[in-house]
KOLSE-339849 format. One line per 8 residues: number of its first residue (from 1); their letters; for each residue x, y, z of N, C-alpha, C, O. Coordinates in steps of 0.2 Angstrom, whole numbers. Layout:
NUM) a) X Y Z X Y Z X Y Z X Y Z | ...
//
This chain:
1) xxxxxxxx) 668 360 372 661 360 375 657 366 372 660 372 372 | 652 365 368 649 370 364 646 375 369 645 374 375 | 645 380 367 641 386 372 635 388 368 635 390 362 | 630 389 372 626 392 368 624 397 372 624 396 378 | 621 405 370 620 410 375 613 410 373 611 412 367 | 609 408 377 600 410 376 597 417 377 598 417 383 | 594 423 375 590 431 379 586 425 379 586 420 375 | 581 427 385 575 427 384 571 433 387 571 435 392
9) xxxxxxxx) 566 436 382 562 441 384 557 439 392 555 433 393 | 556 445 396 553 444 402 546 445 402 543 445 407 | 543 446 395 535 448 397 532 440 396 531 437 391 | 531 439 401 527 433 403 531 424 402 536 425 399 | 530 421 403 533 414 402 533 414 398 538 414 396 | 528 414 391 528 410 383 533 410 381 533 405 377 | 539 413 382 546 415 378 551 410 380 554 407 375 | 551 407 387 553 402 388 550 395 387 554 390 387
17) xxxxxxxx) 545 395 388 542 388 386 543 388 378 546 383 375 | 541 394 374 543 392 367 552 387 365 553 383 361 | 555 390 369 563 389 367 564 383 372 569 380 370 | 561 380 377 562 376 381 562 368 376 565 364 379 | 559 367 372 560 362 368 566 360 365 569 354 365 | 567 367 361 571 367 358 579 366 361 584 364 358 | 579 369 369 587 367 373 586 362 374 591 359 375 | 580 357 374 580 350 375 580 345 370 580 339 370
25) xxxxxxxx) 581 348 366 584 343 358 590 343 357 594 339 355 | 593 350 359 602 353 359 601 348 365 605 344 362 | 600 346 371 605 343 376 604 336 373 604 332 378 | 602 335 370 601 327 369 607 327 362 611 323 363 | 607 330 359 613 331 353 619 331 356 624 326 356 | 620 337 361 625 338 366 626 339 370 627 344 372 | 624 333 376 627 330 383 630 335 386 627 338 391 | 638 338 384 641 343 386 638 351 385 642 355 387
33) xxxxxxxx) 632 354 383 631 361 380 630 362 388 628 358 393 | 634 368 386 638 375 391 628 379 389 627 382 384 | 625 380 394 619 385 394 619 392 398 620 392 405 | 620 398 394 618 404 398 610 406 395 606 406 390 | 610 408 401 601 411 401 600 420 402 596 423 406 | 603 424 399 602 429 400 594 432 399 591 431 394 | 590 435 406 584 435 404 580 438 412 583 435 417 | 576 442 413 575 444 419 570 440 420 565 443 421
41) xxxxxxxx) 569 435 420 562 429 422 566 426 426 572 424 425 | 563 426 434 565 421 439 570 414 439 568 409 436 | 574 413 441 578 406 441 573 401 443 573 396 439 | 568 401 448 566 395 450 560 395 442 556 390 443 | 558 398 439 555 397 433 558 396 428 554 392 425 | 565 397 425 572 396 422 571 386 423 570 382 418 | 571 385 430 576 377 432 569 372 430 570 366 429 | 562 378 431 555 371 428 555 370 422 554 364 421
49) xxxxxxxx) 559 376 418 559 373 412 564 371 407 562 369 401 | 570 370 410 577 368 408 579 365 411 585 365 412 | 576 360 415 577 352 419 579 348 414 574 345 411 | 583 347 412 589 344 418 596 347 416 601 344 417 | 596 353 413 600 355 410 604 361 415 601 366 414 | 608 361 418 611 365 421 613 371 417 615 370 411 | 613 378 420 614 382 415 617 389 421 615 389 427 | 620 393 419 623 401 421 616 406 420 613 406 415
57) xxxxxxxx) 613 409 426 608 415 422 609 419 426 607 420 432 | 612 424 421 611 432 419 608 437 420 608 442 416 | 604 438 428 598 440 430 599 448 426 603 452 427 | 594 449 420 595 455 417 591 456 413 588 451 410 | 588 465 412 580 463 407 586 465 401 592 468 400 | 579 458 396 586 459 390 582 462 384 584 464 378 | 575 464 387 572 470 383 565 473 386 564 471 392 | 561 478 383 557 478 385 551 476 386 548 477 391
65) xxxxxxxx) 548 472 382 544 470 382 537 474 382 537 477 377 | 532 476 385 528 479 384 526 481 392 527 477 396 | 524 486 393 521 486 402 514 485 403 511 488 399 | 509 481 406 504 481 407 500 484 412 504 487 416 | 493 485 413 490 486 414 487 480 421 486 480 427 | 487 476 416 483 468 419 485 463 412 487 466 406 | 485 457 413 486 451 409 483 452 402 484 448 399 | 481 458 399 473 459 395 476 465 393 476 466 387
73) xxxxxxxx) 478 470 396 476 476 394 483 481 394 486 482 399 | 485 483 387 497 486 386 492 491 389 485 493 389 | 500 495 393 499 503 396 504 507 393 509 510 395 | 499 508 384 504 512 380 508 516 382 514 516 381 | 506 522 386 510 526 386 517 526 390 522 530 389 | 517 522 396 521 519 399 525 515 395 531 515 396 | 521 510 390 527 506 387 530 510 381 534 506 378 | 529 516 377 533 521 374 539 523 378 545 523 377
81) xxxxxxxx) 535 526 384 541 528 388 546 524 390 551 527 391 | 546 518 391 553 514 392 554 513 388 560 512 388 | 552 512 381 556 510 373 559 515 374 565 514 373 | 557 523 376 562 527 373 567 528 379 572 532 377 | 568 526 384 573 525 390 577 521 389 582 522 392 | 577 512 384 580 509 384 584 511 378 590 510 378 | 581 516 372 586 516 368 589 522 370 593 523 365 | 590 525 372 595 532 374 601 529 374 603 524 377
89) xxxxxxxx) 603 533 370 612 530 370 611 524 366 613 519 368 | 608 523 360 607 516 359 614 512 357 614 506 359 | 620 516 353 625 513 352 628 512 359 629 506 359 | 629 514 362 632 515 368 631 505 373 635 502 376 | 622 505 371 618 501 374 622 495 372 625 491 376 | 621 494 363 622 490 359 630 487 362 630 482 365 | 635 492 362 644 490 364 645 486 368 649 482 368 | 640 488 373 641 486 382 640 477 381 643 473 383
97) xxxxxxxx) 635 477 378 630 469 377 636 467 373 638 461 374 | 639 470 369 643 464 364 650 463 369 654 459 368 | 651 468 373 657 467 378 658 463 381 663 460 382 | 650 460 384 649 453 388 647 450 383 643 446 387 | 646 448 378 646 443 376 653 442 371 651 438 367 | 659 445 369 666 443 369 670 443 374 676 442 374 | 666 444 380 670 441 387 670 431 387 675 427 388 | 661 432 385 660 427 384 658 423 382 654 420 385
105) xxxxxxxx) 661 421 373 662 419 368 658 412 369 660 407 371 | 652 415 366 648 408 365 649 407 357 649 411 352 | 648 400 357 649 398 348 642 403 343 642 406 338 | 636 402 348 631 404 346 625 406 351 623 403 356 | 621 413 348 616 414 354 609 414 349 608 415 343 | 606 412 353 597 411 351 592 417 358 592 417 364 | 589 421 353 586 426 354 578 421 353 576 418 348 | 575 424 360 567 425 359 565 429 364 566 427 370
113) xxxxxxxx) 562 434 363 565 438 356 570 445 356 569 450 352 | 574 444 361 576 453 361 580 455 357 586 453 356 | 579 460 354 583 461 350 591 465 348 594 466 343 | 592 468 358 597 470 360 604 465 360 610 468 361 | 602 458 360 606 452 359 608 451 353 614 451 351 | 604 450 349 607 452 343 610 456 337 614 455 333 | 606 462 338 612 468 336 620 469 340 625 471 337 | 620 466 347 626 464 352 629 460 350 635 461 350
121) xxxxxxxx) 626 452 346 629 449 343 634 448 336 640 445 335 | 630 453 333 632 454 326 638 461 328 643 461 324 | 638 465 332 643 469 334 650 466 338 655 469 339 | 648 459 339 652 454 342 656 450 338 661 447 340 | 653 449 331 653 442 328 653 439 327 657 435 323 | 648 439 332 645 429 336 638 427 330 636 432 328 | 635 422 329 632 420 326 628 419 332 628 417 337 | 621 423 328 615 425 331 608 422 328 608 421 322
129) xxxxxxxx) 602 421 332 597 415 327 591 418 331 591 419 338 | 587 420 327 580 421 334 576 418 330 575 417 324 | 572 416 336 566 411 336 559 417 339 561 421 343 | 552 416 338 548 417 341 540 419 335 540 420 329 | 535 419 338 529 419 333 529 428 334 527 431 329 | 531 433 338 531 439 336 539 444 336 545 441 337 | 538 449 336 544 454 336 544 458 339 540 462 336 | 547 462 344 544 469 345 543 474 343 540 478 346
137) xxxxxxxx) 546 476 336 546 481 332 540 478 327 540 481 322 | 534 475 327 527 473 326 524 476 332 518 478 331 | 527 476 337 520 474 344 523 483 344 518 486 343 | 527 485 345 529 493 347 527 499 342 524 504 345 | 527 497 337 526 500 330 516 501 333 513 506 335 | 515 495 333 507 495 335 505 500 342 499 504 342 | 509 500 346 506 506 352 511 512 352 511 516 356 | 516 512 348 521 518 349 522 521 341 527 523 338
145) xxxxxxxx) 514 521 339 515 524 329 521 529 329 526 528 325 | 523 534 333 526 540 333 534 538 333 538 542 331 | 535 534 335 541 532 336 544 528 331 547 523 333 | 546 530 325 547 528 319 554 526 320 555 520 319 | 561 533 324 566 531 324 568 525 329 570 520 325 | 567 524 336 566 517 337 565 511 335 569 506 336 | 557 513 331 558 506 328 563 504 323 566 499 324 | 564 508 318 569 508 314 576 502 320 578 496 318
153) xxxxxxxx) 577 507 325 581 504 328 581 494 329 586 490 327 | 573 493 332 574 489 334 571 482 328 571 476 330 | 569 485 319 571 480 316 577 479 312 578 475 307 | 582 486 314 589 482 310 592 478 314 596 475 312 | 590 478 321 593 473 326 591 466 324 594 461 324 | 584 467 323 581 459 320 584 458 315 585 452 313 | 586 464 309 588 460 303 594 457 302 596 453 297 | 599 461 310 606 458 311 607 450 312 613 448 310
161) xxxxxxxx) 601 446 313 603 439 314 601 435 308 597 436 303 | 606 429 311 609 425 303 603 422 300 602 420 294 | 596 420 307 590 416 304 585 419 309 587 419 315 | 580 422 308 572 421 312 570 415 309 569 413 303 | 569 411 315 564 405 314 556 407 317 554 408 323 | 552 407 312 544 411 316 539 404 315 537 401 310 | 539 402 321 535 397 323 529 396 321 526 401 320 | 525 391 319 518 392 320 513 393 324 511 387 323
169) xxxxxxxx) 510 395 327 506 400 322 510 405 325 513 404 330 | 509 411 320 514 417 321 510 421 317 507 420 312 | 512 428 321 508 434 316 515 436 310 521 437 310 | 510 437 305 515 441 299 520 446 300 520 450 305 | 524 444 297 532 449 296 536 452 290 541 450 288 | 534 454 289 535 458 280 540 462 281 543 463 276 | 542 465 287 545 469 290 553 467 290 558 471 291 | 554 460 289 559 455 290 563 451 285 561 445 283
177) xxxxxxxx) 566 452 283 569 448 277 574 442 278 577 440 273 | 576 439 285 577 435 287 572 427 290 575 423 294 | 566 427 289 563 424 290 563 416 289 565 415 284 | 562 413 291 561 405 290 555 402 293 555 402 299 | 549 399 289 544 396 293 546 387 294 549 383 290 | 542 388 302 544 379 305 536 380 307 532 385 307 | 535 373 309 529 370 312 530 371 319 535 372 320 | 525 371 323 523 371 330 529 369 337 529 363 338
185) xxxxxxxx) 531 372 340 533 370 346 528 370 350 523 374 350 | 528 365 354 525 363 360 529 359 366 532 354 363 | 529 359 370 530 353 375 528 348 378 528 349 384 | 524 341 373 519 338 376 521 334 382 526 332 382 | 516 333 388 515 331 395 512 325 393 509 323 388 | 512 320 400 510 314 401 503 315 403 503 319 408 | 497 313 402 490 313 402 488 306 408 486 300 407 | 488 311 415 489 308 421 480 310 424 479 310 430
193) xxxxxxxx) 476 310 419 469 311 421 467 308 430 466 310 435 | 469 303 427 464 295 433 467 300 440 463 302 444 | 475 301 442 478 302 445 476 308 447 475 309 453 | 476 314 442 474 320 445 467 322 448 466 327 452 | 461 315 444 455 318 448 455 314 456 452 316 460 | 460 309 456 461 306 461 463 308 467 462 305 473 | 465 314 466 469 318 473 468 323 473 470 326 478 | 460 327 468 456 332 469 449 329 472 444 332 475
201) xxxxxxxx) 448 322 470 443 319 473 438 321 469 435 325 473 | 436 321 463 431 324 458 427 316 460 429 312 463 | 420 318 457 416 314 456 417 312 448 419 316 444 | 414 304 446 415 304 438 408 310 435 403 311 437 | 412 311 430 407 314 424 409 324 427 405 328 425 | 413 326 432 417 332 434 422 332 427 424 327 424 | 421 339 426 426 342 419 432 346 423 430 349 428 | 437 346 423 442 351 426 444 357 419 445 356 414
209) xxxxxxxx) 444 361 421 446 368 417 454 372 423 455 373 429 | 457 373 416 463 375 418 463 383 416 462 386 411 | 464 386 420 466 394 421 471 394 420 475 391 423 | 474 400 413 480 401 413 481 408 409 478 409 404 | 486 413 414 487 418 411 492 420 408 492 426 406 | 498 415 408 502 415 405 510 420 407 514 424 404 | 509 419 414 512 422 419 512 431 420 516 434 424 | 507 432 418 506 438 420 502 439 425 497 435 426
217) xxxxxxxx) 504 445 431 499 445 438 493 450 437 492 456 437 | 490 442 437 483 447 436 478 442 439 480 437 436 | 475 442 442 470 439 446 462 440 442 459 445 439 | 460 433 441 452 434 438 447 433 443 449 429 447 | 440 438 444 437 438 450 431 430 451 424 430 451 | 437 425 453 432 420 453 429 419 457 424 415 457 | 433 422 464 427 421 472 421 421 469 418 416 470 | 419 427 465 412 429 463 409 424 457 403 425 455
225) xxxxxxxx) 411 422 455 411 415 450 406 412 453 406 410 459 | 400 411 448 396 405 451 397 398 450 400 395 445 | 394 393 455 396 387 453 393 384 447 387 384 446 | 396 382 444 396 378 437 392 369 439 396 364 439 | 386 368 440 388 360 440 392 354 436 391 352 431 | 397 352 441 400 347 436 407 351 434 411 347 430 | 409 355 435 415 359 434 417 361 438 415 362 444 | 427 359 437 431 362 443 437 368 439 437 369 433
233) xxxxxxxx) 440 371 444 444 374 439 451 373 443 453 370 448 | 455 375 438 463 372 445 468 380 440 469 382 434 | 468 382 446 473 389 444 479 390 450 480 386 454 | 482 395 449 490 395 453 487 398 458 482 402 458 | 491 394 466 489 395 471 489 401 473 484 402 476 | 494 408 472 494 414 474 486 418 474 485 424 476 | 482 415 470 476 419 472 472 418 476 468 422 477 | 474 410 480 471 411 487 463 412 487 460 417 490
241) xxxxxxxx) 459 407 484 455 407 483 450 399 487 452 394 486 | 446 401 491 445 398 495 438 394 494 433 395 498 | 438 388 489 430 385 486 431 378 483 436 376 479 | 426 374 484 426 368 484 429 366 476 431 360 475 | 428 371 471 427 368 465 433 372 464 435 369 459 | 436 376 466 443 380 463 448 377 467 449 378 473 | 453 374 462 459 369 466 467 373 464 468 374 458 | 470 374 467 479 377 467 481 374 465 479 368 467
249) xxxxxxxx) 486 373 459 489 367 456 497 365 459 499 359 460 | 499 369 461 506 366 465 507 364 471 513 362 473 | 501 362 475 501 356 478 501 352 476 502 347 479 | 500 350 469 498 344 467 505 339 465 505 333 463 | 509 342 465 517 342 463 517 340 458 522 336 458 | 512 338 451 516 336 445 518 343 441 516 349 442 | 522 341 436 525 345 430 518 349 426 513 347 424 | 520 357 426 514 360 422 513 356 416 507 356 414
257) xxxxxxxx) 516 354 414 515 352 406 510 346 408 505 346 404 | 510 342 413 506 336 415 498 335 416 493 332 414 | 500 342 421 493 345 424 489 347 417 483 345 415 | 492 351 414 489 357 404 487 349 402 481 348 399 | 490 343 402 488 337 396 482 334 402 479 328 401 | 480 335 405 479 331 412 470 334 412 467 333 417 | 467 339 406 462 344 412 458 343 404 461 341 399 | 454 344 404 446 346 399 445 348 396 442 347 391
265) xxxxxxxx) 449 355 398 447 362 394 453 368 396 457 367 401 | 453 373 394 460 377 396 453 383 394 449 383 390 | 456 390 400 453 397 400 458 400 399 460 400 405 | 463 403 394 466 408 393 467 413 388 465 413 383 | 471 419 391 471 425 386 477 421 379 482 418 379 | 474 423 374 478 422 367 486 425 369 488 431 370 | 490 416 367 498 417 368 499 411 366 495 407 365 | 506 412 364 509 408 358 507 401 363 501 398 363
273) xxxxxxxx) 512 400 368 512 394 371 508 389 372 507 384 370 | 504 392 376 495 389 380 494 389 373 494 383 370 | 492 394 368 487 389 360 490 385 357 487 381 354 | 495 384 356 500 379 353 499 371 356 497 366 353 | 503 373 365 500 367 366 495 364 368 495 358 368 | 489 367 369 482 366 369 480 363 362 476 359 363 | 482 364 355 481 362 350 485 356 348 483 353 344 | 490 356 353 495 348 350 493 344 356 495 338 355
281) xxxxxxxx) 490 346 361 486 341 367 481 338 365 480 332 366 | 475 343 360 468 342 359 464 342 363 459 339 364 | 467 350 368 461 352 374 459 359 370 463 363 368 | 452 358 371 448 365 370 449 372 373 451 372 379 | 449 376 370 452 384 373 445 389 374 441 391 369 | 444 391 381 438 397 381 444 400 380 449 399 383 | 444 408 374 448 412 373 447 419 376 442 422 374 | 450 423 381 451 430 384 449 434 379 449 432 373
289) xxxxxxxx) 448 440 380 446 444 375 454 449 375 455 451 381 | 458 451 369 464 452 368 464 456 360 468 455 355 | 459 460 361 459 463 354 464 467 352 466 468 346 | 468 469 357 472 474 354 479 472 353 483 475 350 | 478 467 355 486 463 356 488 461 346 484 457 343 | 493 464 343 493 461 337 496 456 334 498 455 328 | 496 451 339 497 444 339 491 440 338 491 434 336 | 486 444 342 479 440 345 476 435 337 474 430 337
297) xxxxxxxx) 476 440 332 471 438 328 476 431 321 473 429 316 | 480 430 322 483 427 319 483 418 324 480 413 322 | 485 418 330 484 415 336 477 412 335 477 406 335 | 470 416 333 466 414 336 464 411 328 460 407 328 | 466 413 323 465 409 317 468 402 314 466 398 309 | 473 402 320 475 396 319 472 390 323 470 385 321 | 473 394 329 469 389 334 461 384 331 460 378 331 | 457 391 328 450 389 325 452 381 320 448 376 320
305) xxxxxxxx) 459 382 315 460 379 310 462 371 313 460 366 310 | 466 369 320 469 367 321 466 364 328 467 359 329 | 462 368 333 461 367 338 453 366 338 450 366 332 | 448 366 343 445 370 347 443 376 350 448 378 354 | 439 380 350 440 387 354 434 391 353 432 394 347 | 432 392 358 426 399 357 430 404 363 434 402 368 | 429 412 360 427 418 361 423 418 368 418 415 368 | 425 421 372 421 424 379 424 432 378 429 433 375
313) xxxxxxxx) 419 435 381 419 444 382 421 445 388 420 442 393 | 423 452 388 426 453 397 419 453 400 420 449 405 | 416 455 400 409 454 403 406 446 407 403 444 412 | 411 443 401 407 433 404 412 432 409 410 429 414 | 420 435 409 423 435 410 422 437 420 423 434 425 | 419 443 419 418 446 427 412 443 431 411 444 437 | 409 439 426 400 437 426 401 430 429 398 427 433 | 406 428 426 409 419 427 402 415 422 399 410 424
321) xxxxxxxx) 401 419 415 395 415 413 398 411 408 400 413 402 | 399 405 412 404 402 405 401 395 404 404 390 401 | 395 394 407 390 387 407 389 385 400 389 379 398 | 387 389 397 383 389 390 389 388 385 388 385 380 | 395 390 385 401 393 382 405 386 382 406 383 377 | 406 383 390 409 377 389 404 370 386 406 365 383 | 398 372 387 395 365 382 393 366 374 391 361 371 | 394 371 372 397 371 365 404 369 365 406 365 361
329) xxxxxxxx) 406 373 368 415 369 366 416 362 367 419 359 363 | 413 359 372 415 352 370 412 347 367 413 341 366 | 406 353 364 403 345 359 408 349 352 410 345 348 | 409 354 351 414 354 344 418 347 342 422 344 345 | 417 347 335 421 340 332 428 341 334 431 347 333 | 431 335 336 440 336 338 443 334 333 443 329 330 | 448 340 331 451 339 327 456 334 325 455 329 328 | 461 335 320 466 331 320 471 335 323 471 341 322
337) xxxxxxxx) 476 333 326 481 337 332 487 337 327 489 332 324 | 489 345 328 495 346 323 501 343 328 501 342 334 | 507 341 324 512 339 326 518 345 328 518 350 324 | 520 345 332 524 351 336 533 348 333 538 346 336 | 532 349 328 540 349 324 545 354 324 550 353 322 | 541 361 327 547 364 324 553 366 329 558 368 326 | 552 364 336 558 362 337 564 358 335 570 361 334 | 563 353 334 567 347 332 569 353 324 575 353 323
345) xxxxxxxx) 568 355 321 567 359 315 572 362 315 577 361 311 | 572 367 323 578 372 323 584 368 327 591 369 326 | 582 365 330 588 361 333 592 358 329 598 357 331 | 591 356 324 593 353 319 598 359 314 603 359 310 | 595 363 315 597 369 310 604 374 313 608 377 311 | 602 371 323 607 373 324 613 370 328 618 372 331 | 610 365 326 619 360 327 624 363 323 630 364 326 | 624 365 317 629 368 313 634 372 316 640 371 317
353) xxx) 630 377 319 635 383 324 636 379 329 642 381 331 | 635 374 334 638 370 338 641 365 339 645 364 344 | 639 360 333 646 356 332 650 357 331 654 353 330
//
């Protein structure tokens, strides 16, 4: 029975939606794969996206990831201070992690993206592979300039593994000498329109717009959103928002991916996942305002190349003035929808370590 040991980083869902493909190509390969999830992202988030795959998880942060603010906005200084809290003792940190993973010896682990997993790995040596459109020693480097030694730290850890696969679209990594470019993951959904305006009771010629922040908690002020004619919005029920035209998506009990193929237009902040798949759906994207993020502008160049997408300011944002904004987006020409191959890519690449 092959084992495969999955990190996944906890700053927001994209990290497991990214790799969520790719364990679905590995169980169609191998029937029997043995899955661990080490990864502080909730189990019942874990089991949405690794249905039907039974698997062991690790409730554990497997890195830091960034601290925010809101969905929008890193709280450098705070997230310096836990880079330098996680690395104290870095050797120390590193021994521990390869301890449990020569406890227990998986054939191979796929990191997105911690990189605590794979310096553990290669201290272990276990055959290690990461996957992801960013690194954190790009995103750290970017709010923690000062912290040279660190980073240091945290790209010899990336350079410990046997393959980075950097999806597309993906920010530059020069930094990396282990790289390999693949095409697109995405996880496309069944496009259940007739059925969703059906049980929202739209009127014909109603647009639905999907709200999505990519699991960060952060609340957008749409009480105060003016009504849009002809527009609904459908966002996650915890905001508790009480309006004819703003609908909770999880009463509706179909699969997120169904609902994402299922809606008109998509409103979110710039992340790998939501532009990917909004790009291999062929749903238009109003984009969050994300400049500081060093992911953002690579993201949003590919999107322009491959998708749909106009720019809103935090300002349209607060104002709810998105009237003008969605009737250009939808008359823009549709492009041709890129093909989401690079799972199937890695999966294939990494049969080797598991057969």
């Amino acid at each position: 029975m092959p084992h495969l040991w999955l990190a996944l980083s906890a700053h927001g869902f994209g990290h497991a939606a990214q790799v969520a493909p790719i364990v679905a190509t590995l169980r169609r390969r191998f029937p029997d794969l043995r899955l661990t999830v080490e990864s502080a992202l909730p189990r019942s988030l874990l089991e949405r996206r690794f249905v039907p795959s039974p698997f062991e998880h690790v409730a554990a942060a497997a890195d830091v990831g960034m601290v925010m603010h809101d969905a929008l906005a890193v709280d450098a200084k705070a997230s310096c201070s836990a880079y330098r809290a996680f690395h104290r003792d870095w050797p120390t940190r590193i021994e521990w992690a390869a301890m449990r993973l020569r406890r227990a010896q998986p054939d191979l682990l796929l990191a997105d993206v911690p990189y605590l997993a794979l310096a553990a790995a290669s201290r272990a040596s276990i055959p290690a592979v990461a996957v992801c459109s960013l690194h954190w020693g790009a995103i750290h480097a970017a709010y923690c300039p000062e912290e040279g030694g660190i980073n240091a730290q945290i790209l010899e850890a990336y350079g410990a593994a046997d393959r980075f696969y950097r999806p597309a679209p993906a920010m530059a990594m020069p930094e990396l000498g282990n790289v390999t470019d693949v095409g697109p993951i995405a996880m496309l959904g069944a496009d259940r329109r007739g059925e969703l305006r059906r049980a929202l009771r739209l009127d014909d010629g109603d647009r639905l717009v999907m709200v999505a922040l990519g699991g960060m908690p952060t609340r957008l002020p749409m009480g105060a959103w003016p009504k849009l004619p002809g527009v609904h919005w459908l966002v996650q029920s915890d905001w508790e928002i009480s309006r004819s035209d703003i609908h909770p998506f999880e009463p509706l009990g179909m699969p997120f991916v169904d609902l994402f193929a299922s809606c008109d237009a998509l409103l979110a902040k710039p992340g790998y996942g939501l532009f990917a798949e909004a790009a291999c759906h062929g749903m238009p994207v109003l984009a969050l305002p994300r400049a500081d993020w060093p992911e953002s502008a690579a993201l949003l160049a590919w999107l322009y190349n491959h998708g749909r997408c106009i720019e809103v300011t935090r300002d349209q944002v607060e104002r709810g003035d998105f009237g003008e904004a969605l009737t250009d987006l939808w008359a823009l020409p549709i492009p041709i929808r890129p093909t989401p191959d690079g799972a199937a890519t890695i999966a294939q690449a990494l049969e080797a370590w598991l057969g």
